[in-house]
C-alpha positions in Angstrom: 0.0 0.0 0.0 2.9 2.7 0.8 4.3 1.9 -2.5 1.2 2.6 -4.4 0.8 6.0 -2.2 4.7 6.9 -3.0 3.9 5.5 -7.1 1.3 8.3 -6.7 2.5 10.9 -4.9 5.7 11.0 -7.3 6.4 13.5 -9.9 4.0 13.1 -12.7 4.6 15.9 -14.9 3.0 18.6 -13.0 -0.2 18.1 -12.7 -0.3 17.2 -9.2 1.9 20.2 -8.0 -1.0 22.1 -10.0 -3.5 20.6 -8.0 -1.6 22.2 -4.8 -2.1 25.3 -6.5 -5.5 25.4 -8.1 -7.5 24.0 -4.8 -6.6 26.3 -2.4 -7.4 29.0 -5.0 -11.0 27.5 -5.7 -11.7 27.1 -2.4 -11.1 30.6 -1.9 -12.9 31.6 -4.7 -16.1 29.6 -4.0 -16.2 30.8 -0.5 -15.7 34.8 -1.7 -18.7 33.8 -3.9 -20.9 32.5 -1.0 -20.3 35.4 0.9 -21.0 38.0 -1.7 -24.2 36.1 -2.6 -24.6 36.4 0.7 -24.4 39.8 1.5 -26.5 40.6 -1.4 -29.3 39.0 -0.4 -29.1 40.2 2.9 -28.8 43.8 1.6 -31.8 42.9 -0.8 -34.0 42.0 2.4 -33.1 45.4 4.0 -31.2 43.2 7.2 -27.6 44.5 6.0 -25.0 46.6 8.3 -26.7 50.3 7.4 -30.3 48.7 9.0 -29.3 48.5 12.3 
């Protein structure tokens, strides 16, 4: 089994050192999205920061 995890873990052309990149960054992205969506409808009901 550790072989198989080391067979995959090694270098395969990139990809997987992209995937260390690009998840983190989605991540991020998907939550900035949640919380503009959000925020929006929050601000659409009238319940935003200014209504207190």
């Amino acid at each position: 089994m550790a072989a198989a995890a080391t067979v995959v873990l090694a270098h395969q052309g990139g990809w997987d050192e992209l995937l260390f990149v690009l998840v983190p960054v989605l991540v991020f992205v998907v939550l900035q999205w949640l919380n503009r969506r959000k925020a929006r409808q929050e601000s659409d009901k009238g319940g935003g920061p200014s209504a207190q």
